[in-house]
C-alpha positions as CSV (number, residue, x, y, z in Angstrom):
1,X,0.8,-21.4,21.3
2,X,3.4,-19.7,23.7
3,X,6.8,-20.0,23.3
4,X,8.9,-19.1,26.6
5,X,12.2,-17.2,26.1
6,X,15.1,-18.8,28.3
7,X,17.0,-16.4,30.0
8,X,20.2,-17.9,29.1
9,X,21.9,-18.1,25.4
10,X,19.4,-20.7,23.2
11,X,20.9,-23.2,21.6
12,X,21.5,-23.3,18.0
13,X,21.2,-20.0,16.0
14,X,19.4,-17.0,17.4
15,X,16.5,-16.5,14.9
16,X,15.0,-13.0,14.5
17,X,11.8,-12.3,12.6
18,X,12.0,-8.9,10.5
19,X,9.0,-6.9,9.0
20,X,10.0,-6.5,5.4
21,X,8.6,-3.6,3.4
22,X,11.6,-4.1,0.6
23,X,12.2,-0.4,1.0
24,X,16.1,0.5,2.0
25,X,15.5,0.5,5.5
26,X,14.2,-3.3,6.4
27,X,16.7,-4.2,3.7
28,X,19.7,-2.9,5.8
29,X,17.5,-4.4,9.1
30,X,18.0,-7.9,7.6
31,X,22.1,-7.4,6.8
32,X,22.9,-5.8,10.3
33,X,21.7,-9.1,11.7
34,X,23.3,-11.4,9.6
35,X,26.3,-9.5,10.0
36,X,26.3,-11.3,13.5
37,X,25.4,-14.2,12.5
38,X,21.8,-14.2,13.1
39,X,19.5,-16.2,11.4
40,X,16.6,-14.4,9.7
41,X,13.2,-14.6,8.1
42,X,10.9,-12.0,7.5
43,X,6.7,-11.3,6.9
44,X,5.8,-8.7,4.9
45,X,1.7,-7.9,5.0
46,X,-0.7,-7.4,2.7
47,X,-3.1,-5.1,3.6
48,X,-4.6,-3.8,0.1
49,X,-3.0,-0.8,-0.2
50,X,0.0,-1.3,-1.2
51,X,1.2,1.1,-4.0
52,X,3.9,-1.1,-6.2
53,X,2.7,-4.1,-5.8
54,X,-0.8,-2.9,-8.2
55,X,-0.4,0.3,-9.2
56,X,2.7,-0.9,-11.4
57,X,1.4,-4.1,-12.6
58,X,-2.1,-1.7,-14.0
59,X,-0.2,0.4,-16.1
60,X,1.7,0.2,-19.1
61,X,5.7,-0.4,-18.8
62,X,8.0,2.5,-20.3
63,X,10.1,1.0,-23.3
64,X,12.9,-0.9,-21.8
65,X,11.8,-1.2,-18.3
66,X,12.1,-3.8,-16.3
67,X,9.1,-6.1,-15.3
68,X,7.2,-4.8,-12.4
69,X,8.2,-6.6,-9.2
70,X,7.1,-6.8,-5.9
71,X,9.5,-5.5,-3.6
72,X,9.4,-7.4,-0.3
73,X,10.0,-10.6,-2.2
74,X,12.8,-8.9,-4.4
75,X,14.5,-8.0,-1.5
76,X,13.8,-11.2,0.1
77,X,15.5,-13.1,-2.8
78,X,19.0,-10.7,-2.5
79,X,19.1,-10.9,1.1
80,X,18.5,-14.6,1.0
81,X,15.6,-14.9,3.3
82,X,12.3,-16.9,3.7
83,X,9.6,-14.3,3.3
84,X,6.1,-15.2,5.1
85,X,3.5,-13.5,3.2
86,X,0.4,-12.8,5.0
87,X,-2.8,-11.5,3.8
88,X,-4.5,-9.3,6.9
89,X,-7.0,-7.4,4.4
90,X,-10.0,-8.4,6.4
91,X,-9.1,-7.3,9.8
92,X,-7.3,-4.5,8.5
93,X,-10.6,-2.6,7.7
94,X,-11.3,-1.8,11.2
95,X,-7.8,-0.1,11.5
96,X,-8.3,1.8,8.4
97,X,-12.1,3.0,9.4
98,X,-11.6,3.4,13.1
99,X,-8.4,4.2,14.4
100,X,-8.1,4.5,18.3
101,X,-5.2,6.8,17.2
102,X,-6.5,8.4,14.3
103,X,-4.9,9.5,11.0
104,X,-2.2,11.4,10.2
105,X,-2.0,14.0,7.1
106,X,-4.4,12.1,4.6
107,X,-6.5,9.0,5.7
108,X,-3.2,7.0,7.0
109,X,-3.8,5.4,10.7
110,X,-0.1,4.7,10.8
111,X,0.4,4.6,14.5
112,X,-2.4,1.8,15.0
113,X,-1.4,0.0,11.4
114,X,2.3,-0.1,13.3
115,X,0.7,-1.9,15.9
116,X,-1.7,-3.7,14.6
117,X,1.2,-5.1,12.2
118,X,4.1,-5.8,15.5
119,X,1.0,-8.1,16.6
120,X,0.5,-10.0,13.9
121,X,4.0,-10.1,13.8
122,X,4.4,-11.0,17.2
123,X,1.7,-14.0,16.8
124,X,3.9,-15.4,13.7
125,X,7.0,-15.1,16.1
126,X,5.0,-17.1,18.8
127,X,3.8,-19.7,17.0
128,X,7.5,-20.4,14.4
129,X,9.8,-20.0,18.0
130,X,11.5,-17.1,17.1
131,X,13.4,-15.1,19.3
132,X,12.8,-11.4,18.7
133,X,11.1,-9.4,15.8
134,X,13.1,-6.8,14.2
135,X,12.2,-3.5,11.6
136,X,13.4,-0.9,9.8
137,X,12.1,2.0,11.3
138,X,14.6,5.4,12.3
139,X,13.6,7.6,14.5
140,X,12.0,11.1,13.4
141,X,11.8,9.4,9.8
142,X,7.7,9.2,10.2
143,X,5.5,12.0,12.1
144,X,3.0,9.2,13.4
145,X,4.3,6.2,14.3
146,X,8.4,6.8,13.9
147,X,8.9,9.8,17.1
148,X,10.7,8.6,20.1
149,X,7.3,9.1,22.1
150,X,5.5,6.8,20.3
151,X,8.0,3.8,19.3
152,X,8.0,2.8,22.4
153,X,4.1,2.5,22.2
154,X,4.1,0.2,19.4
155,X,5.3,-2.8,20.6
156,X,4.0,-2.3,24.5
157,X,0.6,-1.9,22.4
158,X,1.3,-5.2,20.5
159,X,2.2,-7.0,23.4
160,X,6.0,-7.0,22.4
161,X,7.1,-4.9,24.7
162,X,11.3,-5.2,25.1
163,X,11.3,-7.5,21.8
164,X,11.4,-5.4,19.0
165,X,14.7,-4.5,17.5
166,X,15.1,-1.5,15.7
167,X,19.0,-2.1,14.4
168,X,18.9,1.2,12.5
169,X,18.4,3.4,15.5
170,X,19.2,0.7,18.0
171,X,21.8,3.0,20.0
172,X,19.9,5.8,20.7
173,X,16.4,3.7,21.6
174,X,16.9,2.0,25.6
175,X,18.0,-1.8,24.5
176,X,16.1,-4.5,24.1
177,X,15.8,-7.8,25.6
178,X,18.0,-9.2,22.7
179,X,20.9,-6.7,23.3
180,X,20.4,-7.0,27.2
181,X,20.8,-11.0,26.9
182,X,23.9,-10.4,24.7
183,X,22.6,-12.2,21.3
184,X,22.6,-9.0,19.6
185,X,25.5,-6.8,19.9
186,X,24.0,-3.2,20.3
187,X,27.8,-1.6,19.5
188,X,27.5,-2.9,15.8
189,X,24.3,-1.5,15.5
190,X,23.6,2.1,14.1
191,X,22.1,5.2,15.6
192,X,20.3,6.8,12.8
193,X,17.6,9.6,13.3
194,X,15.5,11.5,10.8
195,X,14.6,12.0,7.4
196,X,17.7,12.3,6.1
197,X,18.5,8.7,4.0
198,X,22.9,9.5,3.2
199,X,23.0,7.4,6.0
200,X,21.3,4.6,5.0
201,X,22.7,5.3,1.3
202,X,26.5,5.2,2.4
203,X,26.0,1.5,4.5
204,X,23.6,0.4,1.3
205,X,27.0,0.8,-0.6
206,X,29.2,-0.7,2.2
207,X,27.0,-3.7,2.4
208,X,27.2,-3.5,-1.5
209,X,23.6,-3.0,-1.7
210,X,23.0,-1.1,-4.8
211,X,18.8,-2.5,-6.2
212,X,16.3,-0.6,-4.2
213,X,13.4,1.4,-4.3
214,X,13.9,5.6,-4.1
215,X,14.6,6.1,-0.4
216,X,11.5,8.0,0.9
217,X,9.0,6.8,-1.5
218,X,5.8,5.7,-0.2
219,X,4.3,2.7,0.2
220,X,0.9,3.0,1.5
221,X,-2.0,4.4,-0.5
222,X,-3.6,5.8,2.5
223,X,-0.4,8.4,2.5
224,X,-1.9,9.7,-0.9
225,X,-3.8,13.0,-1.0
226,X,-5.8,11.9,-4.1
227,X,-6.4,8.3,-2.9
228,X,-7.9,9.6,0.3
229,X,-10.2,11.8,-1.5
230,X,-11.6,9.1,-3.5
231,X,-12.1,7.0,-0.5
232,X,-13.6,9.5,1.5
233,X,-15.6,10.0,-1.2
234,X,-16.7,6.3,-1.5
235,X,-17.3,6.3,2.3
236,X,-19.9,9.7,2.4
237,X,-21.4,8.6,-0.6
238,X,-22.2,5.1,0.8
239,X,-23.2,6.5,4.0
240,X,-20.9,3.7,5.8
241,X,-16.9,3.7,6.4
242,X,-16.4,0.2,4.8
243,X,-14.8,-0.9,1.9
244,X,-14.0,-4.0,0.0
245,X,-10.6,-4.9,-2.1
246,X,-12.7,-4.6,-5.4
247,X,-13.6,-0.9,-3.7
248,X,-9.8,0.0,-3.1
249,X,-8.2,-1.7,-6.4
250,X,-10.6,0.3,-8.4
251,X,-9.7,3.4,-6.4
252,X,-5.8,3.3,-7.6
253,X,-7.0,3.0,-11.4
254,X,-8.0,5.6,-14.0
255,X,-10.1,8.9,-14.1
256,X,-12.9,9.2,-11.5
257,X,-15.9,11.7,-11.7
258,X,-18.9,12.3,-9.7
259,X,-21.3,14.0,-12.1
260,X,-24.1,13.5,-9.4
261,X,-24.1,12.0,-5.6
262,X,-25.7,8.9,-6.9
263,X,-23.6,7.6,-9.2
264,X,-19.7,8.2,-10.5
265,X,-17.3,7.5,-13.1
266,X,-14.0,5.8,-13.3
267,X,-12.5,6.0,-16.7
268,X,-9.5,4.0,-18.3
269,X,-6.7,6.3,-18.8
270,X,-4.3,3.7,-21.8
271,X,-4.9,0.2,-22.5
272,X,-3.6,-1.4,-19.5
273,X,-6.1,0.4,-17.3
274,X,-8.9,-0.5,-19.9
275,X,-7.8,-4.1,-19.6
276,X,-8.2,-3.7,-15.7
277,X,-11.3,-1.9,-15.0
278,X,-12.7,-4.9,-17.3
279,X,-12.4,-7.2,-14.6
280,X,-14.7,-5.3,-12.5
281,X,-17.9,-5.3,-14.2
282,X,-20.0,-6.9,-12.4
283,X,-21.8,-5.1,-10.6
284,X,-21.6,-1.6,-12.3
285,X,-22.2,-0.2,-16.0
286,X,-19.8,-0.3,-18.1
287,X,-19.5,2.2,-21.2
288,X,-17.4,2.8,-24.5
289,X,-17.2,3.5,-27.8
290,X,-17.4,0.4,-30.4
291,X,-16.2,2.0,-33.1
292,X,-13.4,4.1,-31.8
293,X,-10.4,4.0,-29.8
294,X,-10.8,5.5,-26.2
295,X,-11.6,4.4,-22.9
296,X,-13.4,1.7,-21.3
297,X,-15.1,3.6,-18.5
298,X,-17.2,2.2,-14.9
299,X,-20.1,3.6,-14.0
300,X,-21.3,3.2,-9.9
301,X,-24.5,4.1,-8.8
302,X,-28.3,4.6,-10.0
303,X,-28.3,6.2,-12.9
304,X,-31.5,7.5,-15.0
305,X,-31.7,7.6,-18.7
306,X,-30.5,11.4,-18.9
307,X,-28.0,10.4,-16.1
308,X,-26.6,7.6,-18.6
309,X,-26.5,9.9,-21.6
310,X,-24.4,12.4,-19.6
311,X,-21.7,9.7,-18.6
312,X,-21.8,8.7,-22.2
313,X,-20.8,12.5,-23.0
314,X,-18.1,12.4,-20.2
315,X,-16.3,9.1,-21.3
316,X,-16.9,10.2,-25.7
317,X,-14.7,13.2,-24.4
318,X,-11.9,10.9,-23.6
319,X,-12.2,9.2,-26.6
320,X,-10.6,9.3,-30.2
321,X,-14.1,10.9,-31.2
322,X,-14.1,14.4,-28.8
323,X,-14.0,16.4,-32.1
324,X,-17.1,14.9,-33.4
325,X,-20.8,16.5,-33.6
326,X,-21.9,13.1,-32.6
327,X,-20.3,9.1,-31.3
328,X,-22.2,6.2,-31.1
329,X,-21.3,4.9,-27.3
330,X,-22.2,1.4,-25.7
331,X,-23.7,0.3,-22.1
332,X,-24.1,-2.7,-20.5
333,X,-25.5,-3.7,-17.6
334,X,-26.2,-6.9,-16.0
335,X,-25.9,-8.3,-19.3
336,X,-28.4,-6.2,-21.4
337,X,-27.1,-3.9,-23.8
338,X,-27.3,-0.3,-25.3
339,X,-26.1,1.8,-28.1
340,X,-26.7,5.6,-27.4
341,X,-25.6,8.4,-29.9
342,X,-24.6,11.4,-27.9
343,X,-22.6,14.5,-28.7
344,X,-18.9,15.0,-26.4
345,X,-18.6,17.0,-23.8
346,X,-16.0,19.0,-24.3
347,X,-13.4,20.0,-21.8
348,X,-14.5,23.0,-20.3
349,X,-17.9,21.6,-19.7
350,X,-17.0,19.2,-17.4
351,X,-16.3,21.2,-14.0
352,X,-13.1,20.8,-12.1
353,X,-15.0,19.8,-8.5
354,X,-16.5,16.3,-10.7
355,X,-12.9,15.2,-10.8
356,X,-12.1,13.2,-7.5
């Protein structure tokens, strides 16, 4: 459903629809806004690869730490905004295997995720009749999708061309409809640019904005150098660029090692990450020790009798019993069962290039 934009002041409240990461950035967005009286809601995506959302929910707490939280809807709570949460996982692949723009340092195709998320956003605009979209994003902060040559491409690209607000760097970008129709006033806007985050820090504390993530951190597993390795990996090893969530979710947790091409490794680094990898055995063989602490360990692939004994070795090495001549290891697979004794491997006889 389209939803035309009068050309003279709406009635009622002006109501702008922000992408909300929960980072600093969209966090500031949302107050410059309802500085002027603005209403706002924001969406926040999931794609998969988020990093806090899973990686700090799979591992163990440091004593005294807060619960792991997500941060969108953290943010969303302070600020006092509705947060739409939309899953776009399944379309998402084709961004993340074939990117008309193509990656940027690691496997991160943040240009075409940038517009690939202003159009969803733009659809959720349509159909709720809001009245612009709005972000977070600075100028120079991001070498893809954040120069001034390619900001404007985003939301011409997303067919949103004119409607998408960027408060934070609002007065050095040409205005938008929004400032041109005089809803938004673009003087009370800011005119950040590049990497540098004092700005943002010194209006966090004006606004009295003082719970946020580290300014800079990233969000996106695809920005990882280790990540991308392991899904590259996945992808030469299947002979296919495609994934599923169980693929990705397992790629953020514990060791991985690929002994052989055929098959691989992914062993549980503490409890937590035991307690995880559990949850994906279907499929896959899973291996550890019944009589000793250590890891709980994943084995992909075909693997032969010789194949299995060697993985046993790998994940005994992790284990409580790496000093031992010999550890009595379990397998299962598929249901059916088997106890191997095998001697550790120890450290210097696993080579560097297994580790992915």
């Amino acid at each position: 459903m389209t939803i035309a934009i009068p050309d003279h002041p709406p009635e009622g409240p002006i109501r702008a629809l922000g992408l909300l990461s929960g980072g600093l950035d969209s966090t500031l967005a949302v107050r410059l806004l309802q500085e002027q009286g603005i209403h706002v809601e924001c969406v926040n995506f999931f794609t998969g690869f988020c990093v806090q959302s899973h990686t700090a929910a799979i591992r163990n707490p440091k004593p005294g730490a807060p619960p792991p939280r997500h941060d969108a809807l953290h943010a969303a709570q302070a600020l006092g905004v509705k947060l739409h949460m939309v899953d776009i996982s399944e379309p998402y692949v084709e961004i993340v295997t074939n990117p008309r723009y193509g990656y940027g340092k690691n496997l991160n195709p943040c240009l075409d995720c940038k517009i690939f998320m202003v159009r969803k956003a733009w659809e959720l605009k349509q159909e709720l009749g809001f009245h612009f979209l709005f972000s977070g994003e600075v100028v120079g902060q991001r070498p893809m999708s954040q120069r001034k040559d390619t900001m404007p491409k985003v939301p011409r690209e997303a067919g949103a061309e004119g409607w998408l607000l960027r408060p934070l760097s609002a007065r050095i970008l040409p205005p938008t409809e929004p400032e041109r129709r005089g809803w938004v006033d673009r003087s009370r806007l800011m005119d950040f640019s590049g990497r540098n985050r004092k700005p943002q820090m010194a209006l966090a504390e004006q606004f009295g904005i003082v719970d946020y993530p580290t300014p800079a951190g990233g969000c996106c597993f695809l920005t990882d150098e280790n990540y991308s390795r392991r899904l590259q990996d996945l992808w030469q090893h299947r002979g296919e660029k495609r994934y599923t969530l169980d693929d990705i979710f397992l790629l953020k947790a514990g060791r991985h090692l690929r002994p052989a091409p055929h098959f691989k490794l992914i062993v549980g680094r503490d409890a937590s990450e035991n307690n995880f990898l559990a949850g994906f055995r279907q499929g896959r063989t899973a291996i550890r020790a019944p009589n000793l602490p250590g890891p709980l360990a994943l084995l992909e692939g075909s693997a032969d009798d010789a194949d299995l004994e060697l993985a046993c070795r790998i994940v005994a090495r992790f284990g409580k019993g790496r000093n031992r001549s010999e550890v009595e290891m379990d397998t299962e697979t598929a249901g059916a069962s088997r106890r191997l004794r095998v001697r550790p491997l120890a450290a210097e006889d696993i080579p560097p290039d297994w580790y992915l």
